[in-house]
BAZA-767697 format. One record per atom (N, C-alpha, C): residue number from 1; residue in three letters; chain; atom name; x, y, z. Coordinates in Angstrom, 3 decimals, always signed. Example, Ala and Ser with C-alpha at 12.3 -4.5 7.8 and 13.67 -1.06 7.14 Angstrom:
2
k,r,c,a,px,py,pz
1,ALA,A,N,+13.190,-5.690,+7.800;
1,ALA,A,CA,+12.300,-4.500,+7.800;
1,ALA,A,C,+13.200,-3.300,+7.800;
2,SER,A,N,+12.850,-2.250,+7.080;
2,SER,A,CA,+13.670,-1.060,+7.140;
2,SER,A,C,+12.900,+0.030,+7.870;
//
This chain:
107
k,r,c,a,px,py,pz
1,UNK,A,N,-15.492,-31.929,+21.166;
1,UNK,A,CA,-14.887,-32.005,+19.845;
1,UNK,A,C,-15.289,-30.805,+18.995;
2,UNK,A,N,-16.655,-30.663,+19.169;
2,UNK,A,CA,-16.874,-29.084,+18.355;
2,UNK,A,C,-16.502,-27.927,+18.473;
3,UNK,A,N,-15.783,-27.841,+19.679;
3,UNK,A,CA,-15.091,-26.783,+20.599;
3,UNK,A,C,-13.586,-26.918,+19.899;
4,UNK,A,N,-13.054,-27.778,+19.785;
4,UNK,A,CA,-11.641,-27.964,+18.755;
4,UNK,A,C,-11.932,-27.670,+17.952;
5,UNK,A,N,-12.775,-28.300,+16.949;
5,UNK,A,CA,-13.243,-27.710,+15.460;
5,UNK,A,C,-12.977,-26.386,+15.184;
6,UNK,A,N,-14.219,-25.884,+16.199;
6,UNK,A,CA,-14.344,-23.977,+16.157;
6,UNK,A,C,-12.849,-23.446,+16.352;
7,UNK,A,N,-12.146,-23.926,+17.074;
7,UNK,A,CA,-10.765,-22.910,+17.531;
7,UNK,A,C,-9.834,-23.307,+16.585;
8,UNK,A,N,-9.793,-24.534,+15.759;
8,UNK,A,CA,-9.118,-24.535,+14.447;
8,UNK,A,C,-9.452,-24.047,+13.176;
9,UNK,A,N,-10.788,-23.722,+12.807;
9,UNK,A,CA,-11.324,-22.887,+12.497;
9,UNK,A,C,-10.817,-21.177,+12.350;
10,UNK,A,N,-11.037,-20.996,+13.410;
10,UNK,A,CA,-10.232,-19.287,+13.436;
10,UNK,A,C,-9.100,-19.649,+13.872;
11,UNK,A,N,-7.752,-20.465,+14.448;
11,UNK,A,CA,-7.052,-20.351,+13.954;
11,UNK,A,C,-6.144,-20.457,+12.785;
12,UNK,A,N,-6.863,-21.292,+11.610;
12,UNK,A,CA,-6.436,-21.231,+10.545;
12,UNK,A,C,-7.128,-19.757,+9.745;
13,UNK,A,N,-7.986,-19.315,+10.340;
13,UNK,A,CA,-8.685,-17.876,+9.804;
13,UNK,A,C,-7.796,-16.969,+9.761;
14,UNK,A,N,-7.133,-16.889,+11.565;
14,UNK,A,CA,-5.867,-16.044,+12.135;
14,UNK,A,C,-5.032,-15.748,+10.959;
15,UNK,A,N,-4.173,-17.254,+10.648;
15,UNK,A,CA,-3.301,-17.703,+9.825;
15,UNK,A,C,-3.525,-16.834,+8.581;
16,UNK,A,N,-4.550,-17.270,+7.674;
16,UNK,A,CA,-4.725,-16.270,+6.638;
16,UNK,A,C,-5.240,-15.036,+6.297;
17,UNK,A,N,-5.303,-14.015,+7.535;
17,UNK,A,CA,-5.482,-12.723,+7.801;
17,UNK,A,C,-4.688,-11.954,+7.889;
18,UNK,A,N,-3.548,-13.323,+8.275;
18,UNK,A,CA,-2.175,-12.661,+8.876;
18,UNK,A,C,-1.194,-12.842,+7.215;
19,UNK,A,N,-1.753,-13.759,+6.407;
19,UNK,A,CA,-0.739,-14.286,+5.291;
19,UNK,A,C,-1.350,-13.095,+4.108;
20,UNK,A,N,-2.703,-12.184,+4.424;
20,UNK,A,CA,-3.555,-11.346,+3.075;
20,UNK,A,C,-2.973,-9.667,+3.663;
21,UNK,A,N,-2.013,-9.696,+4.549;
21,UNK,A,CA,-1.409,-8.443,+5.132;
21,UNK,A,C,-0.753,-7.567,+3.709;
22,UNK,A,N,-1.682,-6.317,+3.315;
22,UNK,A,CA,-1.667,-5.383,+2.250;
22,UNK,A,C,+0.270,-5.561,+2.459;
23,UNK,A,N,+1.039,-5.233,+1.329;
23,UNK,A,CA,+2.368,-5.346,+0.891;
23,UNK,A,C,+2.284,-4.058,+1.037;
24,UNK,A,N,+3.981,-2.943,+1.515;
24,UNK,A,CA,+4.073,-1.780,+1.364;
24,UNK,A,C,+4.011,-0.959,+0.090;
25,UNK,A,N,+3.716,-0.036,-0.232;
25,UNK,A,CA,+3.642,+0.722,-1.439;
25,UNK,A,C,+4.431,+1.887,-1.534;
26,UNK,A,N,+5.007,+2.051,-2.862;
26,UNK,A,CA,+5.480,+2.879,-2.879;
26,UNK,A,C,+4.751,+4.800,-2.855;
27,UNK,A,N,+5.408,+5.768,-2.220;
27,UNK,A,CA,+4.915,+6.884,-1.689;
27,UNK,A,C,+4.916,+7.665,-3.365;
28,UNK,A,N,+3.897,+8.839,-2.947;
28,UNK,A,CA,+4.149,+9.587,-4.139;
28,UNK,A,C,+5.758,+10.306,-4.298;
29,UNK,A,N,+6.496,+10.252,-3.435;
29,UNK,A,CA,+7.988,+10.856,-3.876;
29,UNK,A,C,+8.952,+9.756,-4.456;
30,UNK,A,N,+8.449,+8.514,-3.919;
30,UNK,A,CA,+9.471,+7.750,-4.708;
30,UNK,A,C,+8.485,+7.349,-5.949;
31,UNK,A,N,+7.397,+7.901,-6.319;
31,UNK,A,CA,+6.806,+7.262,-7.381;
31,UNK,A,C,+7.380,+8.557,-8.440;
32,UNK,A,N,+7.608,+9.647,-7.874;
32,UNK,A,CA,+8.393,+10.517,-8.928;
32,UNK,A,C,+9.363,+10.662,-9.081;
33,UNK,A,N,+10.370,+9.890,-8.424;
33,UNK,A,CA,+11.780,+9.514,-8.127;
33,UNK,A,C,+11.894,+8.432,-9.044;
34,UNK,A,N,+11.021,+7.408,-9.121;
34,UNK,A,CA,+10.919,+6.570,-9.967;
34,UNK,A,C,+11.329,+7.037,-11.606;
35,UNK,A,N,+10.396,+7.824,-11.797;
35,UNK,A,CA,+10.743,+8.351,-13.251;
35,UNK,A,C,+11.861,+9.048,-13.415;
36,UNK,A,N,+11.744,+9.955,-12.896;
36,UNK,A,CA,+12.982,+11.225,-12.758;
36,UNK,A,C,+14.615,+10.112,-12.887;
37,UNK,A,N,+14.253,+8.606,-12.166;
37,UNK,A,CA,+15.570,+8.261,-12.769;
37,UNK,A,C,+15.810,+7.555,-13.964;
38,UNK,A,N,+14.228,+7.132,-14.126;
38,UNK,A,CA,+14.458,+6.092,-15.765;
38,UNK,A,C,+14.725,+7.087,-16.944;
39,UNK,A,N,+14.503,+8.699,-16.863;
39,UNK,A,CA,+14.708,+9.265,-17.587;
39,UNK,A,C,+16.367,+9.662,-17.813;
40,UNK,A,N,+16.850,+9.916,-15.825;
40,UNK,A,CA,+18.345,+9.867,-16.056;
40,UNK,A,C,+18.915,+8.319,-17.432;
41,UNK,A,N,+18.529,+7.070,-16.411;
41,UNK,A,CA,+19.082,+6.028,-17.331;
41,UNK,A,C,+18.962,+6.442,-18.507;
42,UNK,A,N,+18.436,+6.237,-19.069;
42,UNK,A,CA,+17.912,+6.756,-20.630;
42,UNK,A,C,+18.593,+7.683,-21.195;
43,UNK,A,N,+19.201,+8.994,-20.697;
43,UNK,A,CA,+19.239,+9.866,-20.874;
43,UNK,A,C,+21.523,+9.421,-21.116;
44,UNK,A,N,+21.884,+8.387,-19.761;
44,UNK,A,CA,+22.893,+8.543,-19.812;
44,UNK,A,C,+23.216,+6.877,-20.764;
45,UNK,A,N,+22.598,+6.128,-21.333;
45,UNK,A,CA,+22.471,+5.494,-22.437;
45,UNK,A,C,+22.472,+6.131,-23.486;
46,UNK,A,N,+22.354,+6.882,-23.694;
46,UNK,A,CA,+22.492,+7.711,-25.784;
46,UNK,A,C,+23.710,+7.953,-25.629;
47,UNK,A,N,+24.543,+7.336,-26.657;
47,UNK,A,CA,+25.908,+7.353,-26.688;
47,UNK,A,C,+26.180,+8.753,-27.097;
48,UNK,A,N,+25.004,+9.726,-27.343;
48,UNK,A,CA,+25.263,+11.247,-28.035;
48,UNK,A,C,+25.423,+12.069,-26.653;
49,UNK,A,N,+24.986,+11.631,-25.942;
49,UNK,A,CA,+24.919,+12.683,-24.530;
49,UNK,A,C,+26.394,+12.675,-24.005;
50,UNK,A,N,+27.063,+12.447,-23.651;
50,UNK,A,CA,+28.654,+12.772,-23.185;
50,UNK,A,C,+29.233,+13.763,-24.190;
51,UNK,A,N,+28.929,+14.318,-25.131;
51,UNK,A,CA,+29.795,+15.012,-26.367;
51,UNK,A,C,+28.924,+16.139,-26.059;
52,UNK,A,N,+27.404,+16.413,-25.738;
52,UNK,A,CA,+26.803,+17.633,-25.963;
52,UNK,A,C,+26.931,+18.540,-24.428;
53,UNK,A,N,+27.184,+20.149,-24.848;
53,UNK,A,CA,+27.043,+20.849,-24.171;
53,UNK,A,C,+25.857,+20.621,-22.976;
54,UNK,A,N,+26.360,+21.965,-22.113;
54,UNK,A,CA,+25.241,+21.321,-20.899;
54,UNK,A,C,+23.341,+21.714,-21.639;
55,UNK,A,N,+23.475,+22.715,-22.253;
55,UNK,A,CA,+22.473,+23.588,-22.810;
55,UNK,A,C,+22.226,+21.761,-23.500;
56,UNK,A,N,+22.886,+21.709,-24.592;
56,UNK,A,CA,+22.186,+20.591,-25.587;
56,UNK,A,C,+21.494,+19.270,-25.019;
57,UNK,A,N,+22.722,+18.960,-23.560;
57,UNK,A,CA,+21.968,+17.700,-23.101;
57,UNK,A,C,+21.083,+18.282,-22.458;
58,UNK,A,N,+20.591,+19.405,-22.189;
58,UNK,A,CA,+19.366,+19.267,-21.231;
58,UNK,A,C,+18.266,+19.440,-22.074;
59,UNK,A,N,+18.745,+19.966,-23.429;
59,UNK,A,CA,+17.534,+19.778,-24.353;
59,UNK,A,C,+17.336,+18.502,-24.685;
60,UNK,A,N,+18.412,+17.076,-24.710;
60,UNK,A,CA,+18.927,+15.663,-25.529;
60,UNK,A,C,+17.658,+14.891,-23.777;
61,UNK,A,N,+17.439,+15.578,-22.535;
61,UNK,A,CA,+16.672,+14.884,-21.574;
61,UNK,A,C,+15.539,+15.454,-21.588;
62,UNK,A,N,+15.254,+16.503,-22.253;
62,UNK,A,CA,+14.151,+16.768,-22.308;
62,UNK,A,C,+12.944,+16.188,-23.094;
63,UNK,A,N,+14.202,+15.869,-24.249;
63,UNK,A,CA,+13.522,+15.088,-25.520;
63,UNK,A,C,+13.417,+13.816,-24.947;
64,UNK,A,N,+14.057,+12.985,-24.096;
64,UNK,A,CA,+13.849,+11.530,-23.909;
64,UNK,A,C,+12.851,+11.845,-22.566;
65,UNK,A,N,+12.667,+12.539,-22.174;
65,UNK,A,CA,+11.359,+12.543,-20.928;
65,UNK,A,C,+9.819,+12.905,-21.997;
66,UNK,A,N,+9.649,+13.565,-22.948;
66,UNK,A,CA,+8.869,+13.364,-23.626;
66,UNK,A,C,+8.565,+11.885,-23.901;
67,UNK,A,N,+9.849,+11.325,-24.752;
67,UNK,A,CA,+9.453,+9.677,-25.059;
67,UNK,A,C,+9.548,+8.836,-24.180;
68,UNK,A,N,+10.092,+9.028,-23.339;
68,UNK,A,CA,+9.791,+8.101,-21.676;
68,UNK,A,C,+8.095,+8.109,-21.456;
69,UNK,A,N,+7.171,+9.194,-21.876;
69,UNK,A,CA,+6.123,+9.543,-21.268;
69,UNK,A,C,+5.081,+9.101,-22.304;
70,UNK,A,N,+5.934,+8.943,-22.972;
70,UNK,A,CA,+4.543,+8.292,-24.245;
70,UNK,A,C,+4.622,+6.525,-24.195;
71,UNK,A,N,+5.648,+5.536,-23.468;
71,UNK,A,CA,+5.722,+4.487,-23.397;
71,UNK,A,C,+5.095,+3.971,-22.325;
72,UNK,A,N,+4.148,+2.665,-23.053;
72,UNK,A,CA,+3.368,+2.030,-22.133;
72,UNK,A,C,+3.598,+1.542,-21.324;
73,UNK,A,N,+4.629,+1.143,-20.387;
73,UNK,A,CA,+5.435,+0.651,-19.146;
73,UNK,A,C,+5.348,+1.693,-18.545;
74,UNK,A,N,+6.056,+3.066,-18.594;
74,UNK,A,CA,+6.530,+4.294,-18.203;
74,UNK,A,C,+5.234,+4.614,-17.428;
75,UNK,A,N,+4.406,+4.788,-18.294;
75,UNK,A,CA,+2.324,+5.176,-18.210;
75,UNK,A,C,+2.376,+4.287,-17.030;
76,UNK,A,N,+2.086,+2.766,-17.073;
76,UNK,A,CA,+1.560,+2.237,-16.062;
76,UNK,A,C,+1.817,+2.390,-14.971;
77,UNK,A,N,+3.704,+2.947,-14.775;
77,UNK,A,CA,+3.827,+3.051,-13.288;
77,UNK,A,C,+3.741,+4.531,-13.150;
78,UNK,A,N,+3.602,+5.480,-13.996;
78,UNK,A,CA,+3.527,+7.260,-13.623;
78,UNK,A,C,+1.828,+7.010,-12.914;
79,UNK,A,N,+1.569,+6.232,-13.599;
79,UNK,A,CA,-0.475,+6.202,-13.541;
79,UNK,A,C,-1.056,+5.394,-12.646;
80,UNK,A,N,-0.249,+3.994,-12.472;
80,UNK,A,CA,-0.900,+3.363,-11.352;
80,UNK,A,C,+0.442,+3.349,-10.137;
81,UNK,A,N,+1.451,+4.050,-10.206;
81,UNK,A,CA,+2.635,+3.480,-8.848;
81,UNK,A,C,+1.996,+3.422,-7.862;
82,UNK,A,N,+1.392,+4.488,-7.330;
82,UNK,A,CA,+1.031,+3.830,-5.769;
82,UNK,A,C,-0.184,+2.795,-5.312;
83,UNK,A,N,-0.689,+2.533,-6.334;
83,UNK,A,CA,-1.309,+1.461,-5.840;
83,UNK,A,C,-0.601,+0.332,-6.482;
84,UNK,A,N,+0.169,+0.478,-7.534;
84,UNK,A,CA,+0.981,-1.057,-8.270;
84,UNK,A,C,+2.631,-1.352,-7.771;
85,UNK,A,N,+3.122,-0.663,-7.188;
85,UNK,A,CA,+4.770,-0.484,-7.197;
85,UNK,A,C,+4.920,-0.649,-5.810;
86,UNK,A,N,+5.364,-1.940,-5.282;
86,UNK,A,CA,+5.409,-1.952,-3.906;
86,UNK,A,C,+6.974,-1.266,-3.789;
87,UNK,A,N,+7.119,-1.393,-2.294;
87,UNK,A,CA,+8.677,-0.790,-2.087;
87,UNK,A,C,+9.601,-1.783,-1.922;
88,UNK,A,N,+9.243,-2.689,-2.235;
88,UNK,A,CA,+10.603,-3.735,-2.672;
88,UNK,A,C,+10.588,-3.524,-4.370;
89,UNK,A,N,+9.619,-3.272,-5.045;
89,UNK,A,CA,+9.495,-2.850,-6.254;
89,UNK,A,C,+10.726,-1.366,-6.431;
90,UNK,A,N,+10.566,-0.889,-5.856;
90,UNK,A,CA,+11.202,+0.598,-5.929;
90,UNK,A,C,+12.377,+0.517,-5.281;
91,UNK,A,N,+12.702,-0.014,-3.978;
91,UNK,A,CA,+14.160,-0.464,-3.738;
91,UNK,A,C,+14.542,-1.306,-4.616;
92,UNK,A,N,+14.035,-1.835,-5.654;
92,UNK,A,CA,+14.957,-2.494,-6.432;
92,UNK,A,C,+15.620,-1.700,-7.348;
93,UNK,A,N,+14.440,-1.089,-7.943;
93,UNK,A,CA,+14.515,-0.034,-9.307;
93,UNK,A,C,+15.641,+1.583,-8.762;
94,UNK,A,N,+15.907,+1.679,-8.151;
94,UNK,A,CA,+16.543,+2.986,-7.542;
94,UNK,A,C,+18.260,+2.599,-7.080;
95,UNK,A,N,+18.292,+1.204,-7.212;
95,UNK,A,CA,+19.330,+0.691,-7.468;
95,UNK,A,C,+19.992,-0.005,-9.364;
96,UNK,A,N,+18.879,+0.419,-9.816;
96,UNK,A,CA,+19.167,-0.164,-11.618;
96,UNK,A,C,+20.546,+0.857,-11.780;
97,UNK,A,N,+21.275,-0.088,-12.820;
97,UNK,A,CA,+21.965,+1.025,-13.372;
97,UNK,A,C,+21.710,+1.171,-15.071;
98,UNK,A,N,+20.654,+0.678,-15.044;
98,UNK,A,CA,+20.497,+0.610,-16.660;
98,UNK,A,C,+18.866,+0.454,-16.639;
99,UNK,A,N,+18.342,+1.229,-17.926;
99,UNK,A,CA,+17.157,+1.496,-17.782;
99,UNK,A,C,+16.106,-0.070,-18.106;
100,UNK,A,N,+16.547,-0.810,-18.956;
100,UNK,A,CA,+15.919,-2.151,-18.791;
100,UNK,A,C,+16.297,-3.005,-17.401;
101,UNK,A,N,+17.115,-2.938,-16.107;
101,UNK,A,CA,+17.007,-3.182,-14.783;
101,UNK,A,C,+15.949,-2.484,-14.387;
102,UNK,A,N,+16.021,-1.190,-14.411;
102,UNK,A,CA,+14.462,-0.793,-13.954;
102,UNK,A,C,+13.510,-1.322,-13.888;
103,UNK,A,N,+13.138,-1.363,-15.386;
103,UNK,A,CA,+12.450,-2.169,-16.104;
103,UNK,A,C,+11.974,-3.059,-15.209;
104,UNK,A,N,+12.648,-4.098,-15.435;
104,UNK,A,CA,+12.814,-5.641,-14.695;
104,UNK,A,C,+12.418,-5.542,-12.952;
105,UNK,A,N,+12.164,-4.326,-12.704;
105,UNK,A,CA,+12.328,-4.481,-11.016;
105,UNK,A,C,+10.918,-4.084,-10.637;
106,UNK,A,N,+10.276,-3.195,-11.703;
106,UNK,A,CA,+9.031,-2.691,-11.674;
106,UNK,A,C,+8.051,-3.900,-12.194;
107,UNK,A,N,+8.130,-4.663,-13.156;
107,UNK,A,CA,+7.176,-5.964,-13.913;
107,UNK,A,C,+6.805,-6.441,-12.848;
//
């Protein structure tokens, strides 16, 4: 009987060695891919950007990648993605078409 014990034992050990298996993470290219598109979203949300020259909107994304970079969401995943942003996290977000989907895919 102690011989059953022991082998149910490690196989329920098995079981949860196999259930604490690290989740994939996202790489440093999709962690800068990451941004590079919340800034697109953002960028193609300002109802001012379709009217400005190419010169103006690239100054109108330059200015919203500044304020992309000062927001505390933005920070957490520029600062922690690869250890916080799995890649179901990032296959979600690389499919947003709007910058609060992002949002929502990264939380």
């Amino acid at each position: 009987m102690r011989l059953a014990g022991c082998l149910l034992l490690v196989g329920l050990g098995a079981v949860a060695f196999v259930g604490c298996k690290p989740r994939p993470m996202a790489s440093a290219a999709q962690c800068e891919r990451l941004l590079n598109l919340y800034i697109d979203l953002k960028l193609s949300e300002d109802p001012v950007a379709p009217r400005l020259s190419t010169e103006d909107r690239a100054h109108l994304k330059g200015k919203i990648a500044m304020d992309v970079l000062s927001d505390s969401d933005v920070q957490q995943v520029k600062n922690q993605c690869l250890t916080e942003v799995t890649e179901a996290e990032y296959a979600c977000a690389v499919k947003a078409t709007t910058s609060r989907a992002w949002n929502d895919c990264i939380e």
